[in-house]
N, C-alpha and C positions, 0 to 999 in steps of 0.2 A: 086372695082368690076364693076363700071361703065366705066373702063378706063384710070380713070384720075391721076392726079400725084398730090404727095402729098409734101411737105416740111420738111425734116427730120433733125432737129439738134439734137447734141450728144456733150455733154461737157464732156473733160478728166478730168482726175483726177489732172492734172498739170495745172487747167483752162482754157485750150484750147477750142474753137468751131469747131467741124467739120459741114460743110452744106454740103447736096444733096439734088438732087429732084427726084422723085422714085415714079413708081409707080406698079401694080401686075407682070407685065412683068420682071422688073428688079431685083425680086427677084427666084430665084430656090427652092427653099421651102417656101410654104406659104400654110399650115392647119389650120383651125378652128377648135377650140376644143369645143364644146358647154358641162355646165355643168348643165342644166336642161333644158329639152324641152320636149315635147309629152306629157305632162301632162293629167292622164286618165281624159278627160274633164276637169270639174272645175266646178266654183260655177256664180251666177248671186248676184247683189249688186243693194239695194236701200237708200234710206235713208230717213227715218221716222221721224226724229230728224226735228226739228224748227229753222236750221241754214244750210247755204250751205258748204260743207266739198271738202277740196280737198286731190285726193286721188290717187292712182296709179290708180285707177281702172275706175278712169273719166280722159279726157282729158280737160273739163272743171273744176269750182267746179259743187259740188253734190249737185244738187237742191234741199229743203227739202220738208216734205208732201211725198214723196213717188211717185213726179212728172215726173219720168223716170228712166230707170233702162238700167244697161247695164252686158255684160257676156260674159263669155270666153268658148273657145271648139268646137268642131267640130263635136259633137253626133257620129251619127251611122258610122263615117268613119275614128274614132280616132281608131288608133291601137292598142292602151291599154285594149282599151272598148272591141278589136275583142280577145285579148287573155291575158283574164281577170289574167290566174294563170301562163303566161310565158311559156308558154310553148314549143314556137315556136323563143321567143324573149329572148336575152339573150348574152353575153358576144361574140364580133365579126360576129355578125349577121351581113348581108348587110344590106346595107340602101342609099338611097339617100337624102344627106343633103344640104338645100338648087340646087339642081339639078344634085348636084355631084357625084357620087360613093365614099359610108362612110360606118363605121362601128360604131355598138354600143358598148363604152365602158363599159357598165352598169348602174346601175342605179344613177341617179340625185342627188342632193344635197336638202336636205331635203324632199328625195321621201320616202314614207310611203307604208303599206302593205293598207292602204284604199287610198292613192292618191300616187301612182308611177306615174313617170318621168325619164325619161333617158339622158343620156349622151352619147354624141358620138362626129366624126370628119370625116373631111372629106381632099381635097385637093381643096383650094379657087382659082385653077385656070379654075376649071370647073366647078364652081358656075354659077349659072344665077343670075344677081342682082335683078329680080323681085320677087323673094322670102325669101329676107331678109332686112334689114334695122333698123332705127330706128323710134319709137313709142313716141312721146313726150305726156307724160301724165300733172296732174296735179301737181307730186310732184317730175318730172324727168323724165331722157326718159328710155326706157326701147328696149330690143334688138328683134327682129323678128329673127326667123328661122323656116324653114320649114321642114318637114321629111314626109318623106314617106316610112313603113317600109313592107313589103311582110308577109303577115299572112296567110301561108301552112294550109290548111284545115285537121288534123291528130285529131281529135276529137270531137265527139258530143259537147261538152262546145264551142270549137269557131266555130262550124256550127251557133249553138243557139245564141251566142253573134250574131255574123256576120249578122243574120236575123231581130237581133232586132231593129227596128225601131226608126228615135228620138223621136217619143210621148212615146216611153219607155224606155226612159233614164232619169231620175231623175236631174234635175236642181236645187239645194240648192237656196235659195232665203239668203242671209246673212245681215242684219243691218250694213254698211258701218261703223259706228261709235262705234261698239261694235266686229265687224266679230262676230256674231253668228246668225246663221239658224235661222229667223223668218216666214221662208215661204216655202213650195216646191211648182214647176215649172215642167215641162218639155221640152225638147229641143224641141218634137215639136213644142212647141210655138215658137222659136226664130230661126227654120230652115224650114215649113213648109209652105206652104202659104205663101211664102215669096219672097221679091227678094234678089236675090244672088249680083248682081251686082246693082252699082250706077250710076244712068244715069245724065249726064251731057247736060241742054240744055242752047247754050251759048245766044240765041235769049232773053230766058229770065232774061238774066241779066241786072240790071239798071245802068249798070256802078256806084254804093254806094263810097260816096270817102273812106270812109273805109270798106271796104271787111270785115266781117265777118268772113266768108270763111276763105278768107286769116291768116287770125287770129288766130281761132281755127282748122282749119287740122293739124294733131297733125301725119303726116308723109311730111307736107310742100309740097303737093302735087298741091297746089292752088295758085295760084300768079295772083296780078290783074296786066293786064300792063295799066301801066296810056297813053302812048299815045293810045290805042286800046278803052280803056275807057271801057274796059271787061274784065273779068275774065277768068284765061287759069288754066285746068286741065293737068297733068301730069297723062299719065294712068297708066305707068307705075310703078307709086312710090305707085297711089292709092290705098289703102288697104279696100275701101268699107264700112268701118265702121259707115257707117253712118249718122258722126255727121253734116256735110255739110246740111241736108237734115232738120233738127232743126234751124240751124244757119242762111239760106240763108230765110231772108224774102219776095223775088220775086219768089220761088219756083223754080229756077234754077236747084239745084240736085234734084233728084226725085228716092225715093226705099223706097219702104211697108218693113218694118224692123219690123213687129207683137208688140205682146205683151205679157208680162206673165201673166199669170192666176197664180196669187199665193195665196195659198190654207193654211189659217193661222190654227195653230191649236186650235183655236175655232170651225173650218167648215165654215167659210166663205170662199168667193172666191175674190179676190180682182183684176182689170185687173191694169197693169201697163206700160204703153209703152218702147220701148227699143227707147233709144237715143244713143245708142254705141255699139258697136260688135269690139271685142277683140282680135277675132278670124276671117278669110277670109276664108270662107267656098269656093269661088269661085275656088281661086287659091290651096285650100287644093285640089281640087277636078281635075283641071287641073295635077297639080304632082302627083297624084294617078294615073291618066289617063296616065301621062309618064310613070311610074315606071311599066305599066299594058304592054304598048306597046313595053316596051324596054325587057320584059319576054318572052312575043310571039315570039318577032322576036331572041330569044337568044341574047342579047348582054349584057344583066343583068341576072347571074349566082344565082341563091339562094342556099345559103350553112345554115346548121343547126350550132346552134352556138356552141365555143367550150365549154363553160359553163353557165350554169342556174343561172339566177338571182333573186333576189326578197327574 
């Protein structure tokens, strides 16, 4: 997606090796097929427990005590959230996948009538690569895709969806080391008051012979150069999440990333800082912004799907 070529070997079945080097150009069909993405939001993760855990859901380990939390979703501008009973979304729906013109092929792989997820594809030659990648977590890396799917206003339920707010959207609080709900949250906390993007000031870097940074960006978006004797961001691979912002002891990245209020069921209230975002509200909000302008000006058709999902 960036261009570049890749090194392709293929052993026969007579032992032979064939090599090439190839890369999107040199192929005439090349679709992505994603089998679970758009997930109706999700949940937020702490960890309570008295040991640090590594987990998919941190890219470092999981600090214990309940010393930062992090979570997935895009509140009030996830699509699922806008058409809670399907009713617009559904089997060859248009969609723009990762920037391209796709369709949904229905719903996700382990998508549920309380957390649907869809599946769809596209043509990866009209991809943009800033909105897909990979994600190295704590226990593996994990794949980025982005969607942006057109939700037709045909009824009071996605008017009301659509209006709803992230401070009303319900953020699950989950125990890391058990997955189960010890808390609710809402998305306002962790889209609200907040900043969307990660600011990079390279003035304030110490040149550290070991970057941090460098270390934990868990999209490799950071590299220090050692003749520079400073740290270089890559904006484009950046996915904002955060954690640079934790890591960088000289205060080089810089982004108010909130905090949850989670709400135990005792009635207590407990605040918790986010050290990680899962999800790039910036860029969801940029391909919404595409897929808005490419409708106006007609060159993105919306068509009703051929059948109903869910």
């Amino acid at each position: 997606m960036e261009g570049k070529t890749i090194q392709v070997e293929v052993q026969t079945d007579e032992g032979g090796l064939l090599q090439a080097e190839a890369g999107l150009e040199d192929m005439p069909q090349a679709r992505m097929f994603g089998s679970r993405h758009a997930f109706k939001n999700y949940s937020a993760f702490v960890n309570p427990g008295s040991r640090s855990v590594r987990t998919i859901f941190h890219a470092r380990g999981f600090e214990p005590h309940c010393q930062g939390a992090t979570f997935s979703g895009c509140g009030q501008i996830n699509p699922l959230k806008c058409d809670p009973l399907l009713e617009t979304i559904g089997i060859g729906t248009r969609i723009l996948l990762n920037g391209a013109e796709g369709y949904v092929l229905g719903t996700g792989t382990r998508s549920s009538r309380d957390k649907p997820n869809l599946s769809g594809f596209a043509d990866m030659h009209h991809m943009t690569a800033e909105y897909m990648g990979g994600f190295v977590t704590g226990l593996g890396p994990e794949c980025i895709c982005s969607l942006a799917v057109p939700v037709p206003v045909i009824s009071s339920t996605i008017l009301e969806e659509i209006a709803r707010r992230d401070r009303e959207i319900a953020l699950p609080v989950n125990d890391i080391n058990t997955r189960t709900v010890i808390g609710q949250a809402n998305y306002g906390d962790v889209w609200e008051d907040v900043d969307l993007e990660v600011e990079f000031d390279p003035q304030r870097c110490r040149g550290c012979k070991k970057c941090l940074v460098e270390r934990a960006c868990p999209m490799r978006a950071v590299r220090y150069d050692q003749e520079a004797r400073v740290a270089i961001r890559d904006g484009l691979l950046c996915f904002h999440c955060g954690l640079c912002v934790t890591e960088c002891p000289n205060g080089a990245f810089r982004c108010r990333l909130g905090a949850l209020r989670m709400k135990t069921s005792s009635g207590s209230v407990r605040s918790v800082p986010v050290v990680l975002r899962q999800s790039d509200r910036l860029r969801a909000g940029k391909l919404s912004g595409e897929l808005k302008r490419r409708i106006l000006d007609g060159s993105f058709r919306m068509a009703p799907p051929i059948e109903r999902i869910g």
